[in-house]
C-alpha positions as CSV (number, residue, x, y, z in Angstrom):
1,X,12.8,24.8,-1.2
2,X,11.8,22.1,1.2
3,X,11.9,18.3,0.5
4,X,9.2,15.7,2.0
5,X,10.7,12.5,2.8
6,X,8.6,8.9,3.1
7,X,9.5,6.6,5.9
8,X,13.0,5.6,5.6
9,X,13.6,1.9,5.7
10,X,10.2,1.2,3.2
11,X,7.9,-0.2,5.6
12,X,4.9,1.3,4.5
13,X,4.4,-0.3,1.4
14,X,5.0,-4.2,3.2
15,X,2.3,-2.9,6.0
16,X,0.0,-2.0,3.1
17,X,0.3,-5.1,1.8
18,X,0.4,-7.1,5.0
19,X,-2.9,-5.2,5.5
20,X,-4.0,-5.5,2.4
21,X,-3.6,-9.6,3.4
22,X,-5.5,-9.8,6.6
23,X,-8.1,-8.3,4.6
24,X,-8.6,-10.9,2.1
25,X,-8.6,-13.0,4.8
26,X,-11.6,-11.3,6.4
27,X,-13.4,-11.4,3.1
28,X,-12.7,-15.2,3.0
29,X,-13.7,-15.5,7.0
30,X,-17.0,-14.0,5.8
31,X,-17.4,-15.9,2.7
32,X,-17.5,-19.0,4.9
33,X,-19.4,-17.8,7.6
34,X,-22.2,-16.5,4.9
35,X,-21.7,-13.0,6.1
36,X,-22.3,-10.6,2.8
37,X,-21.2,-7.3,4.4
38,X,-17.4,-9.1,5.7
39,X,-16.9,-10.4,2.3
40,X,-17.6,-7.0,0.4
41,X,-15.7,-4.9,2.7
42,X,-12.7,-7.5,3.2
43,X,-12.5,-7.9,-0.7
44,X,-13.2,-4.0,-1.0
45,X,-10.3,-3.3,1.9
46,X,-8.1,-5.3,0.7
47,X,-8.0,-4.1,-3.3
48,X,-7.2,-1.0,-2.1
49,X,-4.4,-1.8,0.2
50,X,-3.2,-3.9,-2.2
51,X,-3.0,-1.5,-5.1
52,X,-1.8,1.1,-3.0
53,X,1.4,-1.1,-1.8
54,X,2.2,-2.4,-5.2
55,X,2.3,1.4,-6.3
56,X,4.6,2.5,-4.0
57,X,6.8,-0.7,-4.9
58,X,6.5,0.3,-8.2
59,X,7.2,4.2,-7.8
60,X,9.9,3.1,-5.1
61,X,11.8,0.1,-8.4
62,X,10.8,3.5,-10.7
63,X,13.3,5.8,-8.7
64,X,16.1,3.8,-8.4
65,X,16.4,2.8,-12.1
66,X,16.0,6.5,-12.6
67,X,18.6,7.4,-10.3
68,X,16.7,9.3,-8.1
69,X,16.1,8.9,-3.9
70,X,13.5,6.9,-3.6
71,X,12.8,8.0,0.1
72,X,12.2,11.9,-1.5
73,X,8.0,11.8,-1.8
74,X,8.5,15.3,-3.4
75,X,9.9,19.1,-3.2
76,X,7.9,22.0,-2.7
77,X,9.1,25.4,-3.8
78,X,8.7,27.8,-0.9
């Protein structure tokens, strides 16, 4: 049986959503400047950072009122 862990002190999901930030800032950068293809991909970029933090935050609460290590991605039966 072997057991994946995620990073240990939850940094990912903040990075995501630090990311996920600079982003939307691009997108707003672009919206100013008139530039179409910086505001699609900023706002594009940045939706999917976003959601992709808030999930781990979510599966990350979900674990612990569960009981469970939240650091543990998953275990693999060898």
């Amino acid at each position: 049986m072997k057991t994946v862990y995620t990073d240990k002190y939850g940094l990912l999901p903040w990075a995501m959503l630090a990311v996920s930030a600079l982003n939307f800032w691009s997108a707003l950068q672009g919206f100013q400047a008139g530039d179409g293809n910086r505001l699609g991909l900023g706002i594009g970029t940045g939706a999917l950072f976003a959601i992709l933090g808030i999930k781990r935050i979510w599966d990350v609460r979900l674990a612990k009122r569960n009981g469970r290590d939240p650091t543990i991605l998953r275990v693999e039966n060898d």
